[in-house]
Backbone as JSON, one array per atom type, in Angstrom:
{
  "sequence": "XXXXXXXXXXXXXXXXXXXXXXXXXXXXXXXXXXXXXXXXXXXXXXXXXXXXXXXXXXXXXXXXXXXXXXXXXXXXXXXXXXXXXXXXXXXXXXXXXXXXXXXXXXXXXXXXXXXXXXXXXXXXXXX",
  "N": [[-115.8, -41.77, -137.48], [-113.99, -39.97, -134.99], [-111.32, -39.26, -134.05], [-107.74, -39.3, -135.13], [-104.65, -40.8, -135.57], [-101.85, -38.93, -135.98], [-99.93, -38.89, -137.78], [-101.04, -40.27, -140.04], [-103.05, -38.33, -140.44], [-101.65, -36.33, -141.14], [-100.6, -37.25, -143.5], [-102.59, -38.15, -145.11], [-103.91, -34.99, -145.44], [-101.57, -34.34, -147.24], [-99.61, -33.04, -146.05], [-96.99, -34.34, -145.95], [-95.0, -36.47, -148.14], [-95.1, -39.34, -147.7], [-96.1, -41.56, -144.98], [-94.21, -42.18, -142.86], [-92.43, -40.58, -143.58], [-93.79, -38.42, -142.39], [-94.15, -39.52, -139.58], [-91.38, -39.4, -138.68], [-90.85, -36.55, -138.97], [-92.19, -35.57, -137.21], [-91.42, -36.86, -134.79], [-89.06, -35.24, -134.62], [-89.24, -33.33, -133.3], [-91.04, -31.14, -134.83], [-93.51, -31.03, -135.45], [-96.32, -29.36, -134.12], [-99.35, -29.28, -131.43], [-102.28, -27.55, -130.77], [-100.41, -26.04, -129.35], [-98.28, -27.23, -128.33], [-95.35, -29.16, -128.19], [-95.48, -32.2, -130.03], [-94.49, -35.62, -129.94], [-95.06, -38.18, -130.12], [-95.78, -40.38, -133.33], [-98.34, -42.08, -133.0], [-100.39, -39.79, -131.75], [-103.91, -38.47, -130.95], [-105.62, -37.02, -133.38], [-108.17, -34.43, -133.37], [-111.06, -32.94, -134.74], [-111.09, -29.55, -134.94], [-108.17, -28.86, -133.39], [-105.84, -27.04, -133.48], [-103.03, -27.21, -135.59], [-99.39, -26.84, -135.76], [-97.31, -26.54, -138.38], [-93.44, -27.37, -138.94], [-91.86, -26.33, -141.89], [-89.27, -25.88, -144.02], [-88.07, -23.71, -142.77], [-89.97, -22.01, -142.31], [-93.43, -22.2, -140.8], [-96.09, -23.29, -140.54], [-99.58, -22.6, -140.08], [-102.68, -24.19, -139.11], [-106.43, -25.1, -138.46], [-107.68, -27.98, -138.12], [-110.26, -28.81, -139.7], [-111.99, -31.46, -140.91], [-111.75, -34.91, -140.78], [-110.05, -37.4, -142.45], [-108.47, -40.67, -142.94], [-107.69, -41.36, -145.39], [-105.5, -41.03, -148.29], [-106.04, -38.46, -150.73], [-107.03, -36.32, -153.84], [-105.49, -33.6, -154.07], [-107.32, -30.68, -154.13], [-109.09, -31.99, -152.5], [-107.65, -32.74, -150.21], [-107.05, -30.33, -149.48], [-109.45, -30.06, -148.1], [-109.71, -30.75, -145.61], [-108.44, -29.45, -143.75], [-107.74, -25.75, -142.38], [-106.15, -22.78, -143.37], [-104.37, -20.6, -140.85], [-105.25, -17.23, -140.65], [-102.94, -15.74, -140.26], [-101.12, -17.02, -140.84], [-101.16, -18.1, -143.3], [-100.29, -14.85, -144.13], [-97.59, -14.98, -143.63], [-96.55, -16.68, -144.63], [-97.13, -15.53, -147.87], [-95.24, -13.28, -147.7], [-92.61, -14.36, -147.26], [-92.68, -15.54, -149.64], [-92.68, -13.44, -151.03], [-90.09, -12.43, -149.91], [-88.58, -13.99, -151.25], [-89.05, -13.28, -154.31], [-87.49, -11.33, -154.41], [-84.98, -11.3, -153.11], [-81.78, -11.34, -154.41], [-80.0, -12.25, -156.94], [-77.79, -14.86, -156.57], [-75.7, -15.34, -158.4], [-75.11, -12.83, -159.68], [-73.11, -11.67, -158.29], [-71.37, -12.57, -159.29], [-68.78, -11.57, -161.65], [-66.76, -12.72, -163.39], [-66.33, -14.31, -163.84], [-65.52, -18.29, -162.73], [-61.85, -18.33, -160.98], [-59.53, -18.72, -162.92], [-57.0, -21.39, -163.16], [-54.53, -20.08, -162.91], [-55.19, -17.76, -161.77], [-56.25, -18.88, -159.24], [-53.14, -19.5, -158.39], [-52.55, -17.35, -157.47], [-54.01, -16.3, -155.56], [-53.5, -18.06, -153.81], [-50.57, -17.8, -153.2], [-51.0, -14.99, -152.01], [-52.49, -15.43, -149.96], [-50.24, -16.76, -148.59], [-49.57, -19.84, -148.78]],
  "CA": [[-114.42, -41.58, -137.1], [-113.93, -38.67, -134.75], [-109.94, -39.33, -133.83], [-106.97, -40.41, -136.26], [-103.38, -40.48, -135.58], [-101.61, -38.03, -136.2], [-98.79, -39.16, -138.78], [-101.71, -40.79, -140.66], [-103.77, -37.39, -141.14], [-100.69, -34.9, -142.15], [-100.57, -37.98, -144.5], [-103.7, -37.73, -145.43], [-103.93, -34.05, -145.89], [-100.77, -33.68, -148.41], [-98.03, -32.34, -145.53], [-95.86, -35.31, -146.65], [-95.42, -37.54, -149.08], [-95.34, -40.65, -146.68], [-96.82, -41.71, -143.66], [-93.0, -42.53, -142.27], [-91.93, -39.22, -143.44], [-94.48, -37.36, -141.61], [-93.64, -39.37, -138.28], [-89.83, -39.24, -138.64], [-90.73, -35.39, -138.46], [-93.08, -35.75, -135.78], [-90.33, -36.98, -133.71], [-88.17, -34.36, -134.57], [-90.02, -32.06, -132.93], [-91.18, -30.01, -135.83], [-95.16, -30.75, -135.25], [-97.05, -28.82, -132.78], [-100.82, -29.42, -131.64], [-102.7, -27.08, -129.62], [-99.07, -25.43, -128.95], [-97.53, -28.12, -127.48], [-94.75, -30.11, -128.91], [-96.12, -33.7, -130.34], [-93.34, -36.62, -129.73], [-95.41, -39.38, -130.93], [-96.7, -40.13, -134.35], [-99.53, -42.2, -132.66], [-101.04, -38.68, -130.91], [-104.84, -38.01, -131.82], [-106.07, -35.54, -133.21], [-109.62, -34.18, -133.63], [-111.6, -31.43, -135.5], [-111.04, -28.08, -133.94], [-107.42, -29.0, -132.57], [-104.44, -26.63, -133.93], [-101.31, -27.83, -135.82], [-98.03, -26.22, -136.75], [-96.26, -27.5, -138.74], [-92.27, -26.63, -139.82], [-91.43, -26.68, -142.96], [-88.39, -25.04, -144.89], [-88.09, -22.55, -142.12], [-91.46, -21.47, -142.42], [-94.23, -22.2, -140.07], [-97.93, -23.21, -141.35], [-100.49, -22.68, -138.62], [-103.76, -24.19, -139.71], [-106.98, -25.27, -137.84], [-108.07, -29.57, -138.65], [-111.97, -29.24, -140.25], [-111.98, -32.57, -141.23], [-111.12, -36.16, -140.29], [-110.11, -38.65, -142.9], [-107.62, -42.03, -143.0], [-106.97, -41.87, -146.81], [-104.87, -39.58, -148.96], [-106.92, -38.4, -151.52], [-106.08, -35.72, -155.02], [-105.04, -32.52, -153.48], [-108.26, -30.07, -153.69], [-109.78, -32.74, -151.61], [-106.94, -33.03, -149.04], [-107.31, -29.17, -148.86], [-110.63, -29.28, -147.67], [-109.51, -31.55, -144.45], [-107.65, -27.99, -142.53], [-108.08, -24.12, -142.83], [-104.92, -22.09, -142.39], [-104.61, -19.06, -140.36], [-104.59, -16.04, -141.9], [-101.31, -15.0, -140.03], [-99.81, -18.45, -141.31], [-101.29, -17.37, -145.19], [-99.65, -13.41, -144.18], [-96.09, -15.0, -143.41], [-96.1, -17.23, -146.14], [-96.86, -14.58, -148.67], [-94.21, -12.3, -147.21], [-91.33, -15.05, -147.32], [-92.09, -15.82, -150.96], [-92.22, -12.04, -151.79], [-88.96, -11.9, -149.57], [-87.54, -15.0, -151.81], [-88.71, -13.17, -154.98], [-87.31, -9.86, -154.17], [-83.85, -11.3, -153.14], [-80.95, -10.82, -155.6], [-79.06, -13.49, -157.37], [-75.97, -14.92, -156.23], [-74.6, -15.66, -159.41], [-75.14, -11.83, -160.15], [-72.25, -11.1, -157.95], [-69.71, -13.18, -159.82], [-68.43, -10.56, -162.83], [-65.65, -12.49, -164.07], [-66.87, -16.02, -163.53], [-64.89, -18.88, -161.73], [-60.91, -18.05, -160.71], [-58.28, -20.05, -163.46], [-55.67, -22.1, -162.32], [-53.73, -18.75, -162.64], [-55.97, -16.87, -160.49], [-56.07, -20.01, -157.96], [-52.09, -19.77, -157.83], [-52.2, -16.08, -157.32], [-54.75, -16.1, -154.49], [-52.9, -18.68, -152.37], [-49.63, -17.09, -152.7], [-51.07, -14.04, -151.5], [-52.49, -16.44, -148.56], [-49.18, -17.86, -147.69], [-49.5, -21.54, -148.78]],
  "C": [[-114.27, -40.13, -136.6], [-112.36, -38.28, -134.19], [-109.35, -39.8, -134.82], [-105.73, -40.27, -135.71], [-103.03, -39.49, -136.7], [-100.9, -38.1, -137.61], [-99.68, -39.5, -140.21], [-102.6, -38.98, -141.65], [-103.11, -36.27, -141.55], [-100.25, -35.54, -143.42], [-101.78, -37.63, -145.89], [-104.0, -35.96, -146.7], [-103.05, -33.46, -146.78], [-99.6, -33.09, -147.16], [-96.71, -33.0, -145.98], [-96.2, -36.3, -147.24], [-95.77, -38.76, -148.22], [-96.07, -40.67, -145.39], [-95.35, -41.68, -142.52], [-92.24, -41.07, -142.54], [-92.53, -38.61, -142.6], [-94.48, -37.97, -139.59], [-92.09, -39.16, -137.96], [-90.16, -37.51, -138.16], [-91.6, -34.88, -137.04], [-91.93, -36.09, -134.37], [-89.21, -36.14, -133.39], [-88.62, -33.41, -133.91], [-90.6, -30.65, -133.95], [-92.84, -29.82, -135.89], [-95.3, -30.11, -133.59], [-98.68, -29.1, -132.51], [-101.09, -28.67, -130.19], [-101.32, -25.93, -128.85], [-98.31, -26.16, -127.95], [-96.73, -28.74, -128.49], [-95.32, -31.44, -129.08], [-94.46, -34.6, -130.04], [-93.7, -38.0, -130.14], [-96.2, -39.27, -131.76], [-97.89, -40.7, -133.82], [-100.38, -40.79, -132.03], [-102.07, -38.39, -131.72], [-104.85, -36.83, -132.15], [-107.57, -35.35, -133.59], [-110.05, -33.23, -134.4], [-111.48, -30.77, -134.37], [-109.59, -28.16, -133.55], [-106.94, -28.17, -134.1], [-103.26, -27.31, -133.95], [-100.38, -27.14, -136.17], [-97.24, -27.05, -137.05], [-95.06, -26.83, -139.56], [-91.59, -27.09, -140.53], [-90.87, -25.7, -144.1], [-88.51, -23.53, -143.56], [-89.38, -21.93, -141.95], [-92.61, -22.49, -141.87], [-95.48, -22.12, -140.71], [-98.42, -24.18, -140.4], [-101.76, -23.29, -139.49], [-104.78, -25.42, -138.4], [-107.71, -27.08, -138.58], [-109.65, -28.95, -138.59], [-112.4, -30.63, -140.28], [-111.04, -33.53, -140.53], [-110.63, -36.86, -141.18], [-108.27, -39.47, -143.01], [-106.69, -42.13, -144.52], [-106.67, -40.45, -147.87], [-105.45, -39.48, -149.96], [-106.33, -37.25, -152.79], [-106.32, -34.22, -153.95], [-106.7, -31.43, -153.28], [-109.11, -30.83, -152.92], [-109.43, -33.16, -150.0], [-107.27, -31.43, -148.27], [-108.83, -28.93, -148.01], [-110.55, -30.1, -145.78], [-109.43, -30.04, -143.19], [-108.3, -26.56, -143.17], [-106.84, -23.38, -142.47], [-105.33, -20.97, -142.11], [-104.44, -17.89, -141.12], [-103.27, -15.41, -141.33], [-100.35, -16.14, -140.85], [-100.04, -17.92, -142.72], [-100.13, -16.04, -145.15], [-98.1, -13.73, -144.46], [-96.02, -15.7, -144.71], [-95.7, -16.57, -147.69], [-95.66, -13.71, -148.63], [-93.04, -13.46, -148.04], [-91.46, -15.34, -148.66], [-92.2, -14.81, -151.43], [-90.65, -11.98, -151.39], [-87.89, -12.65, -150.8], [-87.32, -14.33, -153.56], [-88.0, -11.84, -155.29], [-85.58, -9.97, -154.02], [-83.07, -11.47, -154.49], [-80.52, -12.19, -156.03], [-77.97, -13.81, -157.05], [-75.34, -14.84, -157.28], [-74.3, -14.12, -160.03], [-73.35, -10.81, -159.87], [-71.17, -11.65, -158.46], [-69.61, -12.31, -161.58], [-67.62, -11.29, -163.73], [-65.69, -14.08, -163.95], [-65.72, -17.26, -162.67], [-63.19, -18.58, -161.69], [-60.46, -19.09, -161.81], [-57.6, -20.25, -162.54], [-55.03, -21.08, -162.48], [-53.97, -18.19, -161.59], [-55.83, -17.65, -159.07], [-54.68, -19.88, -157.11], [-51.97, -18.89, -157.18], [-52.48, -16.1, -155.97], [-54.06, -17.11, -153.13], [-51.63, -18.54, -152.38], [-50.01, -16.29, -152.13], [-51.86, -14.38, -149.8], [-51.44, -16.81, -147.75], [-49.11, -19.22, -147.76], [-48.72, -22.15, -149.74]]
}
């Protein structure tokens, strides 16, 4: 086996849980191969071909090693691709950026408005 569809081997490799998830996003335009947009989940792919794929805002570049048809336990799916090391660099970054950001709930001092506070604030609205 030196081709597979496409939907089948981001299956395969752990990108999504389903086979129907991973073409639903295929159609969305969120896969890339080679730097081209993909539009159908049938589209081969081969060893050596580049995929991006977007997910949560974040972009993971990685190069297909492997071929296989069947989803297998995760250190086994990993050995299918190789990611880039710029795709590893950003990744790291965005979950330093995620653990570095502040808390929202930090900014609430005085916790949710009473029905007092509620009346106050939309008189001082006009309603």
């Amino acid at each position: 086996m030196d081709k597979i569809r496409l939907d089948k081997w981001l299956w395969a490799a752990r990108f999504y849980k389903t086979r129907s998830l991973a073409a639903h996003e295929i159609g969305a335009g969120r896969i890339q191969i080679n730097d081209q947009v993909v539009a159908k989940p049938a589209r081969e792919v081969s060893v050596g071909d580049h995929v991006r794929v977007r997910k949560t805002g974040l972009d993971i570049e990685v190069e297909i090693r492997a071929i296989s048809g069947v989803r297998g336990p995760a250190p086994q799916a990993a050995l299918l691709y190789r990611e880039t090391p710029d795709s590893i660099a950003a990744r790291e970054r965005a979950a330093e950026q995620r653990r570095l950001a502040p808390e929202p709930a930090q900014d609430l001092t005085a916790g949710r408005p009473t029905k007092r506070d509620r009346r106050l604030i939309d008189q001082m609205r006009g309603r």
